[in-house]
N, CA and C of each residue as an Amber inpcrd file, in Angstrom:
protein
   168
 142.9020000 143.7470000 433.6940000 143.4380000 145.0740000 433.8770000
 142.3940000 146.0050000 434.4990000 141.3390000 145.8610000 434.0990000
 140.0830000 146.9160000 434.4370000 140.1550000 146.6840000 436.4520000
 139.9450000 144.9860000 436.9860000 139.9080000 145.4690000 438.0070000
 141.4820000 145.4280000 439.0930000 142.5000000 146.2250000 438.0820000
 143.6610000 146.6550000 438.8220000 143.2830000 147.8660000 439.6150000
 142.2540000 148.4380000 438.8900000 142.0130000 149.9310000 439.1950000
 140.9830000 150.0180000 440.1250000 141.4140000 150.6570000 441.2990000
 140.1880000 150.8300000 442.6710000 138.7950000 151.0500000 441.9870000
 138.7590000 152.1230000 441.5320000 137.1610000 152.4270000 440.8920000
 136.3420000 151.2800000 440.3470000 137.2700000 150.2770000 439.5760000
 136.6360000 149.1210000 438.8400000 136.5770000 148.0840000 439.3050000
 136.8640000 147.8770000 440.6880000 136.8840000 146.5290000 441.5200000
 135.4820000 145.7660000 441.4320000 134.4630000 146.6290000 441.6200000
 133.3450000 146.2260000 441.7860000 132.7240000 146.2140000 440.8210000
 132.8420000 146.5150000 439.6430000 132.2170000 147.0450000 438.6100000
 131.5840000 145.3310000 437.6580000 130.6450000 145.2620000 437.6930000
 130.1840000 144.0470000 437.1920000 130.6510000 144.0140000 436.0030000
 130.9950000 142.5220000 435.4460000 131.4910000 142.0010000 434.2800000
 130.9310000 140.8560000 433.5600000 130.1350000 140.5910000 432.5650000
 129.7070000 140.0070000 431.9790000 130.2000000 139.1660000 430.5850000
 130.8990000 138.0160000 430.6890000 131.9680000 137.6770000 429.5650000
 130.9240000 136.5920000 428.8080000 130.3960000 137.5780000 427.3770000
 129.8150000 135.6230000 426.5370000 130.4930000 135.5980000 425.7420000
 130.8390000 133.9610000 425.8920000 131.8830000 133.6340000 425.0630000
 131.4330000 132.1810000 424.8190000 132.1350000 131.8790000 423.2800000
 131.9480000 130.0750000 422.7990000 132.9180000 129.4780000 423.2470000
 133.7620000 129.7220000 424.4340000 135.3330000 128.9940000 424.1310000
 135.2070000 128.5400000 425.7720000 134.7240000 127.1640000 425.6710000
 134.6770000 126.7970000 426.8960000 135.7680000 126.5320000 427.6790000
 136.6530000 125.8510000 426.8740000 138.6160000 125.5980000 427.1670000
 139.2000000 126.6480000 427.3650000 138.8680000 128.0120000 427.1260000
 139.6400000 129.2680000 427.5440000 139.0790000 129.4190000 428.7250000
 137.5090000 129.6260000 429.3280000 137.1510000 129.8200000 429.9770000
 137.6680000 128.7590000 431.5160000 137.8220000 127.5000000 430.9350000
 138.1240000 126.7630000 432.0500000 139.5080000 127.0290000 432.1670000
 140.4960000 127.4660000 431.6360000 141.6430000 128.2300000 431.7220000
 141.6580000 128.9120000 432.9500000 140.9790000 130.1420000 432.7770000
 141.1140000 131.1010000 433.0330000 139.8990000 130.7270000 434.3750000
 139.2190000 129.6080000 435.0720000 138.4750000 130.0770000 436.1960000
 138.7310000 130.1260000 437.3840000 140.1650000 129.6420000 437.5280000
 140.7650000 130.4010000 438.7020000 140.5940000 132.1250000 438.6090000
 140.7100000 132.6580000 437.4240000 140.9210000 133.7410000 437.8760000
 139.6690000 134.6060000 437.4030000 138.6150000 133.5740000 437.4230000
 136.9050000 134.4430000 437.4120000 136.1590000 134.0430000 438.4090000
 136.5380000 133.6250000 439.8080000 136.1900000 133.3630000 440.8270000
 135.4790000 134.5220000 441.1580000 135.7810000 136.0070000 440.7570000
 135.2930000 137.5560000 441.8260000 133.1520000 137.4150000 441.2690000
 132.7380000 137.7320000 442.6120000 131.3070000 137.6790000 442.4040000
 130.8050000 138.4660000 441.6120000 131.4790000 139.4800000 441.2210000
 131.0600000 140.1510000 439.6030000 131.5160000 140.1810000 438.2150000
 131.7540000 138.3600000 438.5650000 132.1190000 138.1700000 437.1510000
 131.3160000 137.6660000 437.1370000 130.4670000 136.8980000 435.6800000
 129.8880000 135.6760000 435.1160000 130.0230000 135.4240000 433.7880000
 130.0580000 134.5430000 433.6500000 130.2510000 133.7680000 432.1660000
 129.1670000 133.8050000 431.7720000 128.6880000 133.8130000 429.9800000
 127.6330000 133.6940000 429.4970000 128.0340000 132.3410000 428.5540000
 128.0270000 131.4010000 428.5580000 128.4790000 130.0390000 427.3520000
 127.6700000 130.9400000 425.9380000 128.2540000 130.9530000 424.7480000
 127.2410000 131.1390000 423.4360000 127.0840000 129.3200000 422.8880000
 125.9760000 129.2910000 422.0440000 125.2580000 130.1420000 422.0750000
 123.5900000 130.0820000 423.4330000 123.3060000 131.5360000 423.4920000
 122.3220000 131.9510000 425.0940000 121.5460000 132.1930000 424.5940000
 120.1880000 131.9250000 425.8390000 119.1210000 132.2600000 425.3540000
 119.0910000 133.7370000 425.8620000 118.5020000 134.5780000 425.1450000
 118.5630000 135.7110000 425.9590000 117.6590000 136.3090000 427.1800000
 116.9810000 135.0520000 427.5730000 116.4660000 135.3820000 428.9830000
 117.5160000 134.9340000 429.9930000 118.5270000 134.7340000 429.4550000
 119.7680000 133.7410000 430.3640000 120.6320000 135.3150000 430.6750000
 120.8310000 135.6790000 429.5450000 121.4540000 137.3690000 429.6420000
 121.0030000 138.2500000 430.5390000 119.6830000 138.0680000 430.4640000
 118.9530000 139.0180000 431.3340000 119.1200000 138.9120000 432.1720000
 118.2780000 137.5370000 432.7250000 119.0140000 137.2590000 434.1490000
 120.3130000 137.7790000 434.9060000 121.1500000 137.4910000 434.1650000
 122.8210000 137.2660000 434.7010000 122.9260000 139.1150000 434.7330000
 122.8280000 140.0730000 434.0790000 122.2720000 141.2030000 433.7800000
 121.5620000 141.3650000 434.9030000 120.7810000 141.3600000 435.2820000
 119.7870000 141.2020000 436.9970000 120.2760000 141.0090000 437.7800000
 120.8660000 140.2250000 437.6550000 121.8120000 139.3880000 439.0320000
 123.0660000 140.5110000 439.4870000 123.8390000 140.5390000 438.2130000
 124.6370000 141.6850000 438.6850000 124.8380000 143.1310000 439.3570000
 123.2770000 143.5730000 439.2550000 122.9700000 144.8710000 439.2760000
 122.5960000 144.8050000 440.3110000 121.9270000 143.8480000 441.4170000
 121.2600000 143.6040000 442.4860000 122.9000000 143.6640000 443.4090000
C-alpha cells in the first residue's frame, strides 16, 4: 500500500523477517530496488549494511 502512493515510490524499505516461505511468496512482488529482505536471525553489521545500501 505505502508504494501506491507517488511520494512513497522511492522510499526505501527494509523487511526482517524469519519466514522464509512468505518471503519466497511474495518475491515476485519485492523485485523494486528499494526493497530488501533482512532473513532473522542477522548479524547486525548485515543491517547496517543493507541500511547503507539503501540510503546511497
Amino acid at each position: 500500500m505505502l508504494r501506491a502512493a507517488p511520494q512513497f515510490r522511492t522510499t526505501p524499505i527494509i523487511i526482517c523477517t524469519a519466514l522464509l516461505r512468505a518471503a519466497d511468496e511474495l518475491a515476485d512482488q519485492l523485485t523494486d530496488p528499494h526493497i530488501a529482505i533482512v532473513f532473522k536471525p542477522f548479524d547486525i553489521e548485515e543491517l547496517v549494511q543493507q541500511v547503507a545500501t539503501m540510503l546511497d
